[in-house]
Backbone bond lengths (Angstrom), bond angles and torsions (degrees), N, CA, C in turn:
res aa  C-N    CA-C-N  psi(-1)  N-CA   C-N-CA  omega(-1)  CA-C   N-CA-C  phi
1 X - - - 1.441 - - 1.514 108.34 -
2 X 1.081 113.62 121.14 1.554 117.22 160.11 1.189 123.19 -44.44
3 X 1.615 133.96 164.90 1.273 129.37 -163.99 1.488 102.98 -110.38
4 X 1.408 112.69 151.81 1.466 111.13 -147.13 2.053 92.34 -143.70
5 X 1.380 91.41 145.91 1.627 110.38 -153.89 1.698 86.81 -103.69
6 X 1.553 107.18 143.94 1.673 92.87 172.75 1.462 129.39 -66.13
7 X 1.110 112.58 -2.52 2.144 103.88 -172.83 1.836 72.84 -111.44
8 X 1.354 149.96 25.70 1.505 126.70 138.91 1.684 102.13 -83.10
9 X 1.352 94.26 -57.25 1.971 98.69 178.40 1.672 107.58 -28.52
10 X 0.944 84.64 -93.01 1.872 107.78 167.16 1.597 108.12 13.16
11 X 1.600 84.93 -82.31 1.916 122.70 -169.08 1.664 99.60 -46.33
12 X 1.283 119.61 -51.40 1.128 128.77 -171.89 1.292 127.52 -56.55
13 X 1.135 125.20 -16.47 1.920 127.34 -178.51 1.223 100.92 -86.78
14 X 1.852 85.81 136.43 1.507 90.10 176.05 1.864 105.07 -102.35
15 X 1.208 110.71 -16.39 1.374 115.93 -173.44 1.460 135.75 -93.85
16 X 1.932 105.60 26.65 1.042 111.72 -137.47 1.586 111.94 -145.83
17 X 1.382 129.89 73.31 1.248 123.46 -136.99 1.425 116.67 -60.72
18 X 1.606 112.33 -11.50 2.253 109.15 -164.85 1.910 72.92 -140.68
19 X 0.995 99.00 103.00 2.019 91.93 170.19 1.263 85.21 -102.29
20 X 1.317 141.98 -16.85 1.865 105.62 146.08 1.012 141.55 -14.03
21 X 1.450 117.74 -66.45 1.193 132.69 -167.80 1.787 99.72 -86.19
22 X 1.161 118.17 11.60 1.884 97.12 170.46 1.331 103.04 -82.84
23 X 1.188 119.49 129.52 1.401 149.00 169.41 2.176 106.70 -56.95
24 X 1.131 102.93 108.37 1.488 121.11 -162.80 1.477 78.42 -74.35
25 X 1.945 114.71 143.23 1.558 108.99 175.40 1.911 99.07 -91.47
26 X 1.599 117.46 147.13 0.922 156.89 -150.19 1.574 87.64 -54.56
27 X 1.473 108.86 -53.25 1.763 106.67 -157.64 1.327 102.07 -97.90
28 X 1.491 125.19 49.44 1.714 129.62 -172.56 1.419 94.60 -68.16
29 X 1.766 118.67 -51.61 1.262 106.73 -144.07 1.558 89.90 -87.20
30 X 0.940 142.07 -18.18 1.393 126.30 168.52 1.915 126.03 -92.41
31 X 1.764 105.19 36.98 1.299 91.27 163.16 0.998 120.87 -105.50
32 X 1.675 125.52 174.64 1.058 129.25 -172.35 1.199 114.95 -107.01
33 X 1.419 120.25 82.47 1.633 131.86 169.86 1.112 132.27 -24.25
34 X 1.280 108.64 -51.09 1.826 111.64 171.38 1.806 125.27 -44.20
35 X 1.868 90.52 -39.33 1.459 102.50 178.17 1.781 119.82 -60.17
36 X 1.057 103.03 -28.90 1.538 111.36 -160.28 1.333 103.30 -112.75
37 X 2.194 96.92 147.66 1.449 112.59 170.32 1.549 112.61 -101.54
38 X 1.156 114.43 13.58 1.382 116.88 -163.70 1.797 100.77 179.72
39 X 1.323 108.64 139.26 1.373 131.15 169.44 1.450 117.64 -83.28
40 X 1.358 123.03 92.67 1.675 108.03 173.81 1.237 113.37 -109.59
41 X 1.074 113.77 -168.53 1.935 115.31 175.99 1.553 102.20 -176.39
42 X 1.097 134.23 178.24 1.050 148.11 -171.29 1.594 111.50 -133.98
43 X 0.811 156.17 141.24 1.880 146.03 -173.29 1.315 104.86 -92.15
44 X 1.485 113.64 110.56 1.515 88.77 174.74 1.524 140.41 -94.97
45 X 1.106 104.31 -0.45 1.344 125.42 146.79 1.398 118.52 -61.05
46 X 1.207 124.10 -40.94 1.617 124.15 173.08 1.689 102.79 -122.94
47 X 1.240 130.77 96.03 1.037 121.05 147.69 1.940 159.58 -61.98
48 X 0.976 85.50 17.68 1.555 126.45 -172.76 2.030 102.21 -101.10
49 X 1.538 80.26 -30.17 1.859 85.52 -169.75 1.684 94.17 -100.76
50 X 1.544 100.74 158.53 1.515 115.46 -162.85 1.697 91.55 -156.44
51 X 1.121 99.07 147.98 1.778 113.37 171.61 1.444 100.87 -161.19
52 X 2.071 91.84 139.81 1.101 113.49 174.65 1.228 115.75 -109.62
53 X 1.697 145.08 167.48 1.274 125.16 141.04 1.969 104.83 -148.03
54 X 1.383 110.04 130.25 1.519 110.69 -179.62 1.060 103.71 -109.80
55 X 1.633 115.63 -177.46 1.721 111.39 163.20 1.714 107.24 -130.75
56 X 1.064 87.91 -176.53 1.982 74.40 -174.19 1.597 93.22 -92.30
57 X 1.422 86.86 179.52 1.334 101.07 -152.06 1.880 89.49 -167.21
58 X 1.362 106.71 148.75 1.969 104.10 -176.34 1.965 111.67 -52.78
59 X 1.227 95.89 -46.05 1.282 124.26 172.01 1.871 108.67 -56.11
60 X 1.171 118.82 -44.10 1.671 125.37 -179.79 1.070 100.40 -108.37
61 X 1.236 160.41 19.03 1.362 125.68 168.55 1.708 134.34 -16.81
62 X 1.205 121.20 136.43 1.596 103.44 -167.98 1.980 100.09 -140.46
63 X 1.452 100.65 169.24 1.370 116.75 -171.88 1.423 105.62 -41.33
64 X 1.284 109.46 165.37 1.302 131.74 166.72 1.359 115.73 -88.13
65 X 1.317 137.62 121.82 1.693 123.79 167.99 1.195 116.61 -136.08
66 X 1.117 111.68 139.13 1.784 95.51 178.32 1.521 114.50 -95.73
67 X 1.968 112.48 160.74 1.206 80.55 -157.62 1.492 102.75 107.20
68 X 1.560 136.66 -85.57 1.299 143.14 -170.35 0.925 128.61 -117.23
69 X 1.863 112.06 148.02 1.298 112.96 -163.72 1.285 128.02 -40.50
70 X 1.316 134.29 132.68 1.907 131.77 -175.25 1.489 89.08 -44.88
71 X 1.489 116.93 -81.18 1.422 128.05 -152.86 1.883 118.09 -67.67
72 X 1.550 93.01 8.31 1.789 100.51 -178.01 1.380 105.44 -106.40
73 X 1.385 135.93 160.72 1.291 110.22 112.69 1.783 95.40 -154.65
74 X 1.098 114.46 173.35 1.622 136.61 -168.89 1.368 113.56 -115.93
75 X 1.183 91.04 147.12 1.753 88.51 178.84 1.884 90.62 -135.25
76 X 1.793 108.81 150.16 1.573 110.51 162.63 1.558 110.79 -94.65
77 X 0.937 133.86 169.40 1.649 136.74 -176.94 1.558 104.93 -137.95
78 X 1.355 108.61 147.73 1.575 111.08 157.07 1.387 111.05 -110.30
79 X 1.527 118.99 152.35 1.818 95.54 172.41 1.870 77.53 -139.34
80 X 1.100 92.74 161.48 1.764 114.99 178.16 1.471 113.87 -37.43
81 X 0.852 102.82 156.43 1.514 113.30 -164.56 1.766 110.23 -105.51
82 X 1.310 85.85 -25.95 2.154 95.76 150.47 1.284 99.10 -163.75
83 X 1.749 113.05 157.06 1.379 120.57 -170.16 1.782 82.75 -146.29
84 X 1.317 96.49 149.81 1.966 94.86 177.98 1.667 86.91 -143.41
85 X 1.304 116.66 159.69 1.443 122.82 -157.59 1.529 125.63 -83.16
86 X 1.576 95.45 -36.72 1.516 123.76 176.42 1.370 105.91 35.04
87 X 1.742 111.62 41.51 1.655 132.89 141.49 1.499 98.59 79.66
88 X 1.703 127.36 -12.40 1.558 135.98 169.17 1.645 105.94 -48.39
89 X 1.545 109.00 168.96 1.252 127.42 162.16 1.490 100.37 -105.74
90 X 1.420 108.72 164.29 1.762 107.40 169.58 1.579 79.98 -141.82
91 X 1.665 99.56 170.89 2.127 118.19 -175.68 1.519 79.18 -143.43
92 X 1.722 73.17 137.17 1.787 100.46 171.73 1.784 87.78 -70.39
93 X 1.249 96.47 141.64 1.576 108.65 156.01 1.506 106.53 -72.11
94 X 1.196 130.58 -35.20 1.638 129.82 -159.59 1.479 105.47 -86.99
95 X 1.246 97.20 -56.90 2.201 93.81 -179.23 1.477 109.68 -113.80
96 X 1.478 125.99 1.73 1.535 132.47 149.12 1.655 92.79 77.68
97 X 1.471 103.64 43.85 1.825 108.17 176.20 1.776 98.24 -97.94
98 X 1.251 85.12 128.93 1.698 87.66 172.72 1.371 124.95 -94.66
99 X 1.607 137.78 130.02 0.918 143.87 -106.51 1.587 111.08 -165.50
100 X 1.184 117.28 116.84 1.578 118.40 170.98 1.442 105.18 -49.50
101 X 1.411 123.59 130.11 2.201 126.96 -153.71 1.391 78.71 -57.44
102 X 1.398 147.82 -63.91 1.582 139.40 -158.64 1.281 95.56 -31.62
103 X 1.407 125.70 -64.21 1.710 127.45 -149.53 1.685 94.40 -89.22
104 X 1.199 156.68 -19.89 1.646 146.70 166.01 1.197 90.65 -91.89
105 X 1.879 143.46 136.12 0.952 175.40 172.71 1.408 138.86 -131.46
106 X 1.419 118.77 111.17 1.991 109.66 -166.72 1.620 83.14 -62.91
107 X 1.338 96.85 133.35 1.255 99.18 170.51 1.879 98.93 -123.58
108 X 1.363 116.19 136.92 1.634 124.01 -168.43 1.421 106.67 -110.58
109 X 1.647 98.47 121.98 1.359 94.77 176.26 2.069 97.70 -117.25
110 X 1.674 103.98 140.42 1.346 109.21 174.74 1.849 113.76 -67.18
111 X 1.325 122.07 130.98 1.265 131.99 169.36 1.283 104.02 -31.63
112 X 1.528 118.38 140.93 1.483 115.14 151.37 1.251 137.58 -47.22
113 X 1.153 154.97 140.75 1.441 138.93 -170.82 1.245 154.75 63.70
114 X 1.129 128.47 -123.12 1.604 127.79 158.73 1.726 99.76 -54.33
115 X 1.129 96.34 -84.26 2.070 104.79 177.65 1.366 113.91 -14.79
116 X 1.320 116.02 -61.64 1.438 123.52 -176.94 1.292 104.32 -66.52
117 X 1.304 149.25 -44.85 1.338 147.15 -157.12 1.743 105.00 -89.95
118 X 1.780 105.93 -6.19 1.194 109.15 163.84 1.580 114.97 -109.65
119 X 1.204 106.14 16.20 1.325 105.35 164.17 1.489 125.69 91.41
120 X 1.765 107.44 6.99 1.058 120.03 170.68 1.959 121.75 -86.43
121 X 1.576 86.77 136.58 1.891 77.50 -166.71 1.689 92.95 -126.03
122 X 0.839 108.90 177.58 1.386 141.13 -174.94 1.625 126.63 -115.02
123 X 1.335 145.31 78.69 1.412 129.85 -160.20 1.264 121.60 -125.57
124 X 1.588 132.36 137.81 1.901 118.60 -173.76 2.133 71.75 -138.12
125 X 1.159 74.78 164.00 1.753 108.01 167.67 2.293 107.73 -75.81
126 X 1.017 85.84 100.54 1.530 102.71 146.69 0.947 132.05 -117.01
127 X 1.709 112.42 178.54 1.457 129.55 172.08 1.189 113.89 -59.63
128 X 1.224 135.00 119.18 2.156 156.14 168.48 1.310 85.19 -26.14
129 X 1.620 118.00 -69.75 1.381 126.39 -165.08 1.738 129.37 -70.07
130 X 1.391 104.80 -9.65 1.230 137.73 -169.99 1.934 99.86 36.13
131 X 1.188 106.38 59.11 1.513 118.89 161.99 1.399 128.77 -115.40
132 X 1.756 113.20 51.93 1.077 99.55 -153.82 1.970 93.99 -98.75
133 X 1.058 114.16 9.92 1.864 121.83 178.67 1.621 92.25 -71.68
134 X 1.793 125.12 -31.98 1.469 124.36 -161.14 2.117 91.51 -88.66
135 X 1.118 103.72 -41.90 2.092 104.77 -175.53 1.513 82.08 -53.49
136 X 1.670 113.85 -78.51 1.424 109.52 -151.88 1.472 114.81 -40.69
137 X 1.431 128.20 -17.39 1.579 125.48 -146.19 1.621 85.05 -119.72
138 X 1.762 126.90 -14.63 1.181 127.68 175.73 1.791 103.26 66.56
139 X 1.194 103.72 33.42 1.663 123.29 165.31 1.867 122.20 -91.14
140 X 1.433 76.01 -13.69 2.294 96.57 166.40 0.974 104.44 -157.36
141 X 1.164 115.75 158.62 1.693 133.17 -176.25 1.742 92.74 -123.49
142 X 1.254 83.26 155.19 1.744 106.15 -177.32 1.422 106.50 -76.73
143 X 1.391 146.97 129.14 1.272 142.77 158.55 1.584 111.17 -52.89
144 X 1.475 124.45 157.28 1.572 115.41 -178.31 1.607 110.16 39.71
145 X 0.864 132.80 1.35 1.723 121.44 176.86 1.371 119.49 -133.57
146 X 1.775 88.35 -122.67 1.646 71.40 166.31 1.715 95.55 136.81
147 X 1.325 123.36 167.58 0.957 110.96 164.25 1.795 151.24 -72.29
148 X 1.088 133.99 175.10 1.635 100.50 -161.80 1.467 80.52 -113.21
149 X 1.423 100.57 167.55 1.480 98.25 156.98 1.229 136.45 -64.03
150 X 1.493 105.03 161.65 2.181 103.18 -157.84 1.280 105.03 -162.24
151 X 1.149 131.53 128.79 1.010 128.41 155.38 1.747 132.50 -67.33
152 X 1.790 106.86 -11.94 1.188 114.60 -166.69 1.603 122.38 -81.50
153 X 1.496 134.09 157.22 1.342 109.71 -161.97 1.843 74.11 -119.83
154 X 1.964 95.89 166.28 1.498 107.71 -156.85 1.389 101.70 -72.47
155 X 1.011 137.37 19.93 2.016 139.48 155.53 1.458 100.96 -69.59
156 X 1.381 133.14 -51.57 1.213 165.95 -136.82 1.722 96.58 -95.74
157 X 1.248 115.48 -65.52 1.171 132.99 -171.14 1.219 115.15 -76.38
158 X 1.210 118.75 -23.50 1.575 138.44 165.78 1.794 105.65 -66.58
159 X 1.342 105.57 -62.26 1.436 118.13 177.51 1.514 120.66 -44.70
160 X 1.669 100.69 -50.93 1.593 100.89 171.90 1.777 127.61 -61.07
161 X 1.626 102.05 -50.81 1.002 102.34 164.92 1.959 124.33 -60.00
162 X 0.805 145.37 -44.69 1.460 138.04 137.06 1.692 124.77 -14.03
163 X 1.524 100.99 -44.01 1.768 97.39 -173.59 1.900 84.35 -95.04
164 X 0.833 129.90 -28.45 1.374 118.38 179.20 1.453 110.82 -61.79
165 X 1.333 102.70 -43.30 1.908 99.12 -175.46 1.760 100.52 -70.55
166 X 0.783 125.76 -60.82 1.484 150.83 -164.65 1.964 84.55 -55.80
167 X 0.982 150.43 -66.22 1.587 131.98 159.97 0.876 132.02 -31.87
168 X 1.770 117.59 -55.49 1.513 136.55 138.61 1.732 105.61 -2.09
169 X 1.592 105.34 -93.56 1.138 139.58 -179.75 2.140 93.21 -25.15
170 X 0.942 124.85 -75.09 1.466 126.03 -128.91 1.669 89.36 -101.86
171 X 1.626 110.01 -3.44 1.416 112.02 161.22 2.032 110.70 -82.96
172 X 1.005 93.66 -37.33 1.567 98.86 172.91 1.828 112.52 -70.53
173 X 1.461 116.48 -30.10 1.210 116.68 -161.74 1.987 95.97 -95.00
174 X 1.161 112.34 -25.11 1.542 110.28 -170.39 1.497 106.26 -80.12
């Protein structure tokens, strides 16, 4: 992923009525872009709040909006307001890392547009930490989990996670 300036972040949500007010995460200027297919963060002031932002890619292609960058777009998330473990595993839907249920989370994102402003959302199980560009690349390991077995090598694993977000994506945008 290319490296990304905050009024591109910003510009980019489609689900998100004042992307002013999203709170830029603390360690922007020290990430490492190359690693990642997607920008997440967690709010830490509101933890309940979550933001994503990808870019397209042949593999992602993404909505049209006007208004925002062609090659961006953002999504906001809700995630539970308490989650307790009850000793389960949970799997990212996006990079399929398996996960003590604390760390995989339904995380809810509001519809684009009309839909969203009526309160319709969209939700799959991700990563708590939303680092799943670092599992796929085997740059973090899952606490309690871990990865499953695979035959796929991390080109592969990169790819899935990409068409997984990018479905994600055009379920929130439709």
């Amino acid at each position: 992923m290319r490296a990304l300036s905050p009024h591109e972040i910003r510009a980019s949500f489609i689900n998100h009525d004042d992307p002013a007010s999203i709170p830029m995460p603390w360690w922007i200027d020290a990430t490492l872009w190359d690693t990642l297919d997607y920008l997440g963060w967690v709010d830490p002031a509101s933890p309940t709040r979550a933001y994503l932002v990808t870019e397209a890619s042949p593999e992602m292609p993404l909505p049209a909006a006007p208004g925002r960058p062609d090659d961006l777009v953002g999504i906001a998330l809700r995630l539970p307001k308490t989650w307790q473990s009850g000793g389960r595993r949970g799997l990212c839907n996006l990079c399929r890392t398996q996960h003590r249920s604390v760390d995989a989370v339904m995380m809810v994102a509001p519809r684009a547009g009309a839909a969203g402003r009526n309160f319709n959302t969209v939700g799959t199980y991700v990563c708590a930490d939303l680092a799943c560009s670092l599992y796929v690349r085997r740059l973090r390991r899952a606490s309690g989990g871990g990865f499953l077995p695979e035959t796929l090598d991390e080109e592969r694993r990169i790819l899935r996670l990409r068409r997984n977000l990018g479905s994600f994506i055009e379920r929130v945008a439709a």
